[in-house]
N, C-alpha and C positions, 0 to 999 in steps of 0.2 A: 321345647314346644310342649304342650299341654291341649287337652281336650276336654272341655267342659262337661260334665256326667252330671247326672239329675240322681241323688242320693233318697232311696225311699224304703216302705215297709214299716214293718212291727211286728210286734212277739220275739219270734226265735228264727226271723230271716230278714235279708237288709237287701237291698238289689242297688243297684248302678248302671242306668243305660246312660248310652253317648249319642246323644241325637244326630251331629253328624256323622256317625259311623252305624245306619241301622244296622241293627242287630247285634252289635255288639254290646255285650253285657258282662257284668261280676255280681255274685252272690255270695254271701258269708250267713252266719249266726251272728255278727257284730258288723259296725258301720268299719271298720278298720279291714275285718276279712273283704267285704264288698269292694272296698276300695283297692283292696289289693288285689282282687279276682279283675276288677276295671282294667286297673294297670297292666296286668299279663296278656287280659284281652286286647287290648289294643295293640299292646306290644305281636300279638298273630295274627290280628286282623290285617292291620296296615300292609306288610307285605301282598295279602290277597285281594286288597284296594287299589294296588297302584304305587305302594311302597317301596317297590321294587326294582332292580336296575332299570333306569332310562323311564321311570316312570313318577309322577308327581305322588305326593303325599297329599291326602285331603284333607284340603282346606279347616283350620279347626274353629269356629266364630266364637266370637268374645263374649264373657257372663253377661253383658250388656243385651246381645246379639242373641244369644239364648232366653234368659229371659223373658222378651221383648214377644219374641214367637211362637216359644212353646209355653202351652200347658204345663204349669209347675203345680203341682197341687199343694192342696196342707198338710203338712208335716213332711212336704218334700225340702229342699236345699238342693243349693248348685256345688260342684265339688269340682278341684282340678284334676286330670289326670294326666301323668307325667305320658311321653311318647319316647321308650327307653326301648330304643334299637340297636341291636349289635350291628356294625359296619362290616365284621368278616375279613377286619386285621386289628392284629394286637398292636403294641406300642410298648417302649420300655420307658417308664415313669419313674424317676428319682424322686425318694419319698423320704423324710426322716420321722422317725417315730423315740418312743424315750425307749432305751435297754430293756425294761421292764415290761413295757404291756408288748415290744417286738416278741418277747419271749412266749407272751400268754398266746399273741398271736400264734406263732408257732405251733405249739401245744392244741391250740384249740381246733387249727388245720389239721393237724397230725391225727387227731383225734374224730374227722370226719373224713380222714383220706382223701383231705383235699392239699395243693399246693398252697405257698403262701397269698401267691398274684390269684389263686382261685377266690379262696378265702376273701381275701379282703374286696375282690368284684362283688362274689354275693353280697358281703355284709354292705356294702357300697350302694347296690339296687336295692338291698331291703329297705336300707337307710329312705334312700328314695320314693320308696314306694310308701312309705309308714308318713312319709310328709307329704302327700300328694290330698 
């Protein structure tokens, strides 16, 4: 699911509101930081929306749908953003990777004191969020 964010600003700040989620917002110094401030906000908003056990998620309307009603000014753009929620159970995932970059994986948890199933979540949601 995704939520349509209205990408705006200049200079040396970039902002991202979610029209159907007032007041949700992301900021950066780059359209890529903003995007990814969007993403983590919705990801904490939504719980306090109704996200929540036994409770709906809102509604996200289509770039069409946004568009259509809001105010987009000039030099704004519509943007997606991902709704990347943890469930609050894990899963074991059979994965194959080549020997080699298994290793670097390794190495490069090891080196942030994460596990390997940590490691590869984050770089997973970054992954994520860098294409949003």
């Amino acid at each position: 699911m995704h939520y349509v964010g209205i990408l705006g600003g200049a200079g040396e700040l970039r902002g991202v509101r979610i029209p159907d989620l007032p007041g949700c917002v992301g900021a950066g110094s780059t359209p890529a930081e903003a995007l990814a401030g969007a993403t983590r906000a919705v990801g904490d908003v939504i719980p306090h929306k109704g996200g929540g056990a036994g409770f709906e998620i809102p509604r996200a309307r289509s770039v069409a749908e946004i568009v259509a009603t809001e105010e987009i000014e000039g030099g704004e753009a519509a943007v997606l953003i991902p709704l990347l929620l943890d469930s609050g159970r894990t899963v074991r995932a059979n994965v194959t990777f080549d020997a080699g970059l298994l290793a670097a994986i390794d190495e490069a948890a090891q080196q942030r004191g994460l596990t390997r199933s940590a490691f590869l979540a984050s770089a997973a949601r970054e992954k994520i969020e860098a294409q949003s």
